[in-house]
Each structure stands twice: as C-alpha cells, then as structure tokens.
ROSE-4610 file (N, C-alpha, C; in Angstrom, 1 decimal, always signed):
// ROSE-4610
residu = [X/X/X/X/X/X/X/X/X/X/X/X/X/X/X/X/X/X/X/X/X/X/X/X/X/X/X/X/X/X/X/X/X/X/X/X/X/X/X/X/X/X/X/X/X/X/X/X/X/X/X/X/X/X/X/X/X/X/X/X/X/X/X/X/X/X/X/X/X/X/X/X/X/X/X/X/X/X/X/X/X/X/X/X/X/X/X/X/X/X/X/X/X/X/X/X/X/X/X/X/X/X/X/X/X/X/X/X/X/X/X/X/X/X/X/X/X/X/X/X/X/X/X/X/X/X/X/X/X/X/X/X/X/X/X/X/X/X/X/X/X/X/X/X/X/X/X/X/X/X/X/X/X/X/X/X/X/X/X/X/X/X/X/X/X/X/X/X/X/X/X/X/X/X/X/X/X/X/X/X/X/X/X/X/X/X/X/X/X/X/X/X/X/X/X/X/X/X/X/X/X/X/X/X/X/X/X/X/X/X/X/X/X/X/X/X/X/X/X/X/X/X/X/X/X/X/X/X/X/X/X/X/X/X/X/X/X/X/X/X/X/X/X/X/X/X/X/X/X/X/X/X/X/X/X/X/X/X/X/X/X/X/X/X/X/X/X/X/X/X/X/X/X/X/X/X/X/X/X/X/X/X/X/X/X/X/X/X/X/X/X/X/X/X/X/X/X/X/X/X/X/X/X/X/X/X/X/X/X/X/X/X]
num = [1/1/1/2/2/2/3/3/3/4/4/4/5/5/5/6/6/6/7/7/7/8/8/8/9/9/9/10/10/10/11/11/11/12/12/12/13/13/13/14/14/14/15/15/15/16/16/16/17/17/17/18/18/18/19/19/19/20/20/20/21/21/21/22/22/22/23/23/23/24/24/24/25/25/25/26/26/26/27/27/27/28/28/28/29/29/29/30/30/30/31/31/31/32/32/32/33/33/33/34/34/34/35/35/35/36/36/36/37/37/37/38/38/38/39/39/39/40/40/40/41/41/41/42/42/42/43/43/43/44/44/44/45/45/45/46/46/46/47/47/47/48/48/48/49/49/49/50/50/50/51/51/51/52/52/52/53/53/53/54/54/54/55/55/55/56/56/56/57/57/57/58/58/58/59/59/59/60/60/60/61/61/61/62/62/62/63/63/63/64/64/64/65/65/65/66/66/66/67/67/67/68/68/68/69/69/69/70/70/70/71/71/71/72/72/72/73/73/73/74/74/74/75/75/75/76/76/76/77/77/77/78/78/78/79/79/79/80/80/80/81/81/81/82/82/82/83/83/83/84/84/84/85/85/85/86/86/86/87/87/87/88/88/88/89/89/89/90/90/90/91/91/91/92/92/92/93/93/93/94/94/94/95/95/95/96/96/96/97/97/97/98/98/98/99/99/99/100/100/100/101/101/101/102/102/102/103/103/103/104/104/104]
x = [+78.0/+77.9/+76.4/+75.8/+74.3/+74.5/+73.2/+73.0/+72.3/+72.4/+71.5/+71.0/+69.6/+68.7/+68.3/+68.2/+67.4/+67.1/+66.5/+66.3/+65.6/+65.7/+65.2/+64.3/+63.4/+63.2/+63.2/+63.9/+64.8/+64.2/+64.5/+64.6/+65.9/+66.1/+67.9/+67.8/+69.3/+69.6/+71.2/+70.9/+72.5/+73.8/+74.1/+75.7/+76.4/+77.0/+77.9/+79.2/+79.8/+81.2/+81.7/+80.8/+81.4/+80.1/+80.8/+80.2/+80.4/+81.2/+81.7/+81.5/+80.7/+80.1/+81.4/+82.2/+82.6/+83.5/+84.2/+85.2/+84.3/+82.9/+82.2/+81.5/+81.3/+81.1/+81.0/+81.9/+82.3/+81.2/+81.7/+80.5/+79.4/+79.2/+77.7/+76.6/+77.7/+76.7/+76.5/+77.3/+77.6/+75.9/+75.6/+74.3/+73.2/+73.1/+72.1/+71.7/+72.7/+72.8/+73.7/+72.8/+73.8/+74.0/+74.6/+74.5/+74.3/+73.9/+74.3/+74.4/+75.4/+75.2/+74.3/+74.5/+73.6/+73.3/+73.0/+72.7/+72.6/+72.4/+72.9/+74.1/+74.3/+75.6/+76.9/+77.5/+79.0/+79.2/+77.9/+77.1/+76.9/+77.5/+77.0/+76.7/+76.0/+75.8/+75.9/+76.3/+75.9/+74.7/+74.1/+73.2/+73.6/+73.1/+72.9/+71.5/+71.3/+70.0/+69.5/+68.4/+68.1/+66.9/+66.4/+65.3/+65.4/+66.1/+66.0/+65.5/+64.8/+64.3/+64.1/+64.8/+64.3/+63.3/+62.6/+62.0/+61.8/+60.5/+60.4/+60.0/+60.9/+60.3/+59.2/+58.7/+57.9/+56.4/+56.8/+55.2/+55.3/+54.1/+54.1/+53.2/+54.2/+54.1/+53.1/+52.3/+51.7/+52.1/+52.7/+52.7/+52.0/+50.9/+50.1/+50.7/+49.5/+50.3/+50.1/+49.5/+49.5/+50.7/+51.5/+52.5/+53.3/+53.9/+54.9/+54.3/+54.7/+54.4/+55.3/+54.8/+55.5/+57.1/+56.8/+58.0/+59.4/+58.7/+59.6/+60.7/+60.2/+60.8/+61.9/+60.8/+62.3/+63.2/+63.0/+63.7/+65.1/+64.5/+65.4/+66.2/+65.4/+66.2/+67.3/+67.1/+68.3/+69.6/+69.4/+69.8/+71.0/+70.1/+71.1/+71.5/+71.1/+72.4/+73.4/+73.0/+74.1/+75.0/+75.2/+75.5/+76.6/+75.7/+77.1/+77.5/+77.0/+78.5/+79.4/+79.3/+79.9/+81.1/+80.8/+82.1/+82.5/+81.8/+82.5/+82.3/+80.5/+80.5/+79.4/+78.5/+77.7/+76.6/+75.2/+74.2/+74.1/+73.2/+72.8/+71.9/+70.7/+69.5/+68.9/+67.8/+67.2/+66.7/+66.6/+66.4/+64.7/+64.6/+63.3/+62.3/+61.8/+61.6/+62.3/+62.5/+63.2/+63.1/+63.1/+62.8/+64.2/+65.0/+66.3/+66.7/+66.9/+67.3/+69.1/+68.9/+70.5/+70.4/+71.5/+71.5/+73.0/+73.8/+75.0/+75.4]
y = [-11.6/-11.7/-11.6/-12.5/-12.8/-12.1/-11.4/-11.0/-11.9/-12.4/-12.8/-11.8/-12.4/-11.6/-12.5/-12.3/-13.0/-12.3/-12.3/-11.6/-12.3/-11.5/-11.9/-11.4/-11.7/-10.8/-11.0/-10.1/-10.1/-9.3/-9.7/-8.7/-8.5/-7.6/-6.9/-5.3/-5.1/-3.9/-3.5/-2.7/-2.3/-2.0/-2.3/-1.7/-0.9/+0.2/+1.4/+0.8/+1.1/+0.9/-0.5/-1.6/-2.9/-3.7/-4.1/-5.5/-6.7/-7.0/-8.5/-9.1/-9.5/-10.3/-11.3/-11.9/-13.1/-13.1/-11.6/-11.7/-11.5/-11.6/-11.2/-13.0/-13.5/-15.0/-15.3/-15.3/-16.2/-15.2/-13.9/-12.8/-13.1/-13.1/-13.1/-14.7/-15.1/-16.5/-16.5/-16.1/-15.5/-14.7/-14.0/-12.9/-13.5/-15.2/-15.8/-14.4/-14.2/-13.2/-14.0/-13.6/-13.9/-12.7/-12.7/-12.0/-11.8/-11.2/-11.0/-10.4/-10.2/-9.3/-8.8/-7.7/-7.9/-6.7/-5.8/-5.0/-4.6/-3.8/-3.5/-4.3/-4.2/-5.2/-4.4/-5.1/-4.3/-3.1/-2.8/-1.8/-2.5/-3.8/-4.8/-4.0/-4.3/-3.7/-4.7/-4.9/-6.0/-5.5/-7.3/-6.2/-7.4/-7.4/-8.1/-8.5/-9.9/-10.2/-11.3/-11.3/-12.8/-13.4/-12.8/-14.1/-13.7/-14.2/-14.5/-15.7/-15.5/-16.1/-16.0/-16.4/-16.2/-15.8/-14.9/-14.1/-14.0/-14.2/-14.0/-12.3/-12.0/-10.1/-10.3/-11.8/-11.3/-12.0/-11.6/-12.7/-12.2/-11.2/-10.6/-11.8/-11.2/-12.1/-11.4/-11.6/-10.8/-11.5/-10.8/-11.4/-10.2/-11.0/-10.5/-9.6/-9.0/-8.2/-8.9/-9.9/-10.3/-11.9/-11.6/-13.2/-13.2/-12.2/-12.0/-11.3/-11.5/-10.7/-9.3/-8.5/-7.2/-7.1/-8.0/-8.4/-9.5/-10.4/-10.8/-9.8/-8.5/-7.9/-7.0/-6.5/-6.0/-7.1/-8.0/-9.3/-9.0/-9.3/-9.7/-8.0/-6.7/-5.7/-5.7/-6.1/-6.1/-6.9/-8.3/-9.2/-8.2/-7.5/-7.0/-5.9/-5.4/-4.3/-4.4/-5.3/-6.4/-7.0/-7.4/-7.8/-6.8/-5.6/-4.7/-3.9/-3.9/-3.2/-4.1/-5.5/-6.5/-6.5/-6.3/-6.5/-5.0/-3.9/-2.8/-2.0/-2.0/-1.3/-0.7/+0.3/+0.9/+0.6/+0.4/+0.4/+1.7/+1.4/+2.0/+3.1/+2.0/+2.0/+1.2/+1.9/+0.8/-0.8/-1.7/-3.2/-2.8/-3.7/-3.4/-5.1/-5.1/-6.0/-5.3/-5.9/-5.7/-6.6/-6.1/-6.8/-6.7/-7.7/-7.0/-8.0/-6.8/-7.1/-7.9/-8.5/-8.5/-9.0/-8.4/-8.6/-8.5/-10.0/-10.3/-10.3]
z = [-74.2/-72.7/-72.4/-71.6/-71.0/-69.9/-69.6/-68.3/-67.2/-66.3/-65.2/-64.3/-64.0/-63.2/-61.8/-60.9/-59.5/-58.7/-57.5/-56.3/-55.4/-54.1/-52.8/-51.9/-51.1/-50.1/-49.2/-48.5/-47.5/-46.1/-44.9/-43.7/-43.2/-44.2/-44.0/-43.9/-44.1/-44.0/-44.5/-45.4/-46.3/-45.8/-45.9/-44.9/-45.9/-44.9/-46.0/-45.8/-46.9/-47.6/-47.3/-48.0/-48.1/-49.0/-49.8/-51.0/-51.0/-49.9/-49.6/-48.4/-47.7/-46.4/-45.8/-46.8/-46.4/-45.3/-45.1/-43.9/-42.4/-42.8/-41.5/-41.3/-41.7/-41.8/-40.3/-39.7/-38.3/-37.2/-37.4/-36.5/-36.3/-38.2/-38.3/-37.6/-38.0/-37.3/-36.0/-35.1/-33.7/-33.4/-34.0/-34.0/-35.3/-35.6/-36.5/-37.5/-38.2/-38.9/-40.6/-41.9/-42.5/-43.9/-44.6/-45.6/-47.2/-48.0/-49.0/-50.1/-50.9/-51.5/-53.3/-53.6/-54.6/-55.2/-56.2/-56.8/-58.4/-59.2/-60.3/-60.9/-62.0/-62.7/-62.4/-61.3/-61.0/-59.7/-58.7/-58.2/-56.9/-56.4/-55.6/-54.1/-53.5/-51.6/-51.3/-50.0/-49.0/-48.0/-47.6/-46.9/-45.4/-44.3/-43.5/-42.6/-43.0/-43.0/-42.1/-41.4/-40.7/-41.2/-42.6/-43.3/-45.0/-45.8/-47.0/-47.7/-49.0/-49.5/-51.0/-52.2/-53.9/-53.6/-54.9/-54.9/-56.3/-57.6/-59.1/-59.0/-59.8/-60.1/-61.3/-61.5/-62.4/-61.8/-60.5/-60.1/-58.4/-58.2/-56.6/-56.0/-54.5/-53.6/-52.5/-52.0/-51.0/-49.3/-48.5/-46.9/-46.5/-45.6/-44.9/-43.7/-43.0/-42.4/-41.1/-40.7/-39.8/-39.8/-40.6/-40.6/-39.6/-39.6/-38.2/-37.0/-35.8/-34.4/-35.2/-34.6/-34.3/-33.6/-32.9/-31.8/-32.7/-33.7/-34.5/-35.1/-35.5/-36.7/-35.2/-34.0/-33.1/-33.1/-32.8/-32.7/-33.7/-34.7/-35.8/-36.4/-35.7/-35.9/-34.9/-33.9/-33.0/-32.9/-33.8/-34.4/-35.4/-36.5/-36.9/-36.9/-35.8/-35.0/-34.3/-33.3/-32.9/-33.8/-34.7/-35.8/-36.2/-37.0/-37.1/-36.8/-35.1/-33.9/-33.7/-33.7/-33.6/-35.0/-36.0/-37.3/-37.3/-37.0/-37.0/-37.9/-38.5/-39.7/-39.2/-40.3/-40.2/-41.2/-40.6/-41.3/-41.9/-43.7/-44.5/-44.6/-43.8/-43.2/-42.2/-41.7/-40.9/-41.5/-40.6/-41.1/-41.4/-42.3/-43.0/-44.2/-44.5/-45.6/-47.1/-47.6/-48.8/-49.9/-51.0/-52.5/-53.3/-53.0/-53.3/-54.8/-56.0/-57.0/-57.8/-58.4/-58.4/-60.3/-60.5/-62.1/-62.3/-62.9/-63.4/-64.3]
C-alpha cells in the first residue's frame, strides 16, 4: 500500500465533529463558501473555506503581507461564519491562512 501526500493553502477554518463537507454543498455555495477535507492518514477534518489553492510542502511560498486588503480576510471571515450558522455546526477555530496537509 502507497501513501499519497498533497496540500493546500487555504483561508479556512476547521469545523468540530464532521469530516465530510458533502451534505453542506448546497449551503455552502449559498455563502461562496466551499470545502475540504484533509488530514493525517484516516484523521480527516473538514475545514470551510473561501480561497484554496495546491500547495508543494517541499517548496515555500511567500504571500506578502500586503496581497490582500485587511478588509478582504473580514470579508471572507464572515463568509465563513455565515457559512456555519447556516449548516448548523461549530467552528474549530477562527478563519485564518492555513497550510493544510493531507496524506492517503
């Protein structure tokens, strides 16, 4: 058995007690919100996110700190709070940039 490795970075935020996005689909797009999941082999989180993108863990990426307004990232936190009062779950943490790992 092979292991796969990939990742992303993300402006998301983890949600407690769920690993599967797909029943939130219709919501999510409702709040330009999408999701995904991802973690350790077998360990999966979901997270809920409004900018993903692959990501090499073996080659850093620098984004400046002036790429986004300030106002973007309220933007897109509110996005995904809206988001999941809307499906009925609870963030993990706050929405943030993220380097999110995943290994199958």
């Amino acid at each position: 058995m092979g292991m796969y490795t990939s990742a992303w970075l993300a402006y998301a935020a983890p949600i407690k007690g769920h690993t599967d996005g797909e029943e939130f689909d219709g919501q999510l797009s409702e709040h330009d919100v999408s999701h995904l999941s991802a973690s350790g082999y077998d360990h999966d989180v979901l997270y809920f996110t409004t900018y993903a993108e692959d990501a090499d863990l073996g080659r850093p990426v620098s984004i400046p700190a002036d790429a986004l307004h300030p106002a973007q990232c309220t933007h897109w936190d509110a996005k995904i709070r809206s988001a999941a009062k809307s499906c009925g779950v609870e963030l993990a943490a706050d929405p943030g940039w993220l380097l999110i790992a995943d290994v199958s």
